[in-house]
C-alpha positions as CSV (number, residue, x, y, z in Angstrom):
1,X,112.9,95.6,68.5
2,X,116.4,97.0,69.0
3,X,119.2,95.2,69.0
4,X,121.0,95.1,72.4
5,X,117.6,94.8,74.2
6,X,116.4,91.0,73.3
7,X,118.1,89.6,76.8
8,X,117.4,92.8,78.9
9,X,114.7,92.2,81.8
10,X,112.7,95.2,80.4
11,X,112.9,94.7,76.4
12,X,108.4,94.1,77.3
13,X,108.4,97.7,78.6
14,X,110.5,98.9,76.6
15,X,108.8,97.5,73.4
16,X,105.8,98.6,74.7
17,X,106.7,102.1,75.0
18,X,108.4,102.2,71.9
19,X,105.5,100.9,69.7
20,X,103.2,104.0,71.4
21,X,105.7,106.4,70.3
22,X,107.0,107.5,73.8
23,X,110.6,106.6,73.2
24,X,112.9,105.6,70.1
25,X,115.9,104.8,69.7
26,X,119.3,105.7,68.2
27,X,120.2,106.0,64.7
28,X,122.4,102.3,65.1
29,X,119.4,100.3,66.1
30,X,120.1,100.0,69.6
31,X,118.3,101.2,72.6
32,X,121.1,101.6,75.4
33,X,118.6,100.4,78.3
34,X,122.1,101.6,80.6
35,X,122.9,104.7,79.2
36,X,122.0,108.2,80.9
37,X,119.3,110.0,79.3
38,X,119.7,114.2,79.3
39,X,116.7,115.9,81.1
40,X,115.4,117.3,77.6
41,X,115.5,113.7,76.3
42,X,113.1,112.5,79.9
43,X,111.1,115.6,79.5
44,X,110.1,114.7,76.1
45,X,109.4,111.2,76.8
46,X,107.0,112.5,79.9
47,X,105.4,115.0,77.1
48,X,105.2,112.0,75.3
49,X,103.2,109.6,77.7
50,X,101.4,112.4,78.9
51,X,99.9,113.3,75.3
52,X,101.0,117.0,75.7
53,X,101.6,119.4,73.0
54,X,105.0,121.0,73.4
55,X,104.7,125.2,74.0
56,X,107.3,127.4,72.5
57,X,109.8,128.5,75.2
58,X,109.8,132.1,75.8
59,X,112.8,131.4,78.2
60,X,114.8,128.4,80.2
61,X,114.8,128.1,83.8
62,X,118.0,126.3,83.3
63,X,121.3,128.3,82.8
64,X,122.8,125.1,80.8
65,X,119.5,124.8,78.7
66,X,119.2,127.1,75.7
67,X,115.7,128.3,74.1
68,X,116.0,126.2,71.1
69,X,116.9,122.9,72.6
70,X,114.4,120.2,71.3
């Protein structure tokens, strides 16, 4: 469980998720269920869910998006 989730309206999803592996959290035990999420960060979590092997990148679409990123 993280720690600024036990009141939130979606700490069951959120544990849920969690527990599978799909998300985490950060490094101070807290979740953030407010904070803004990068599109690397979503697109792992939909790699995640979707039980899909990441590919190595040959290139980005996305000028602000190097090769290496995640």
């Amino acid at each position: 469980a993280f720690s600024d989730t036990q009141q939130y309206w979606a700490q069951p999803a959120i544990d849920r998720v969690s527990s599978q592996a799909i998300i985490g959290g950060y490094p101070d035990g807290t979740f953030r269920p407010e904070g803004a999420i990068t599109r690397a960060e979503f697109s792992s979590i939909l790699m995640k869910a979707a039980r899909l092997s990441p590919q190595p990148a040959q290139s980005s679409p996305f000028m602000d998006v190097p090769t290496t990123h995640w």
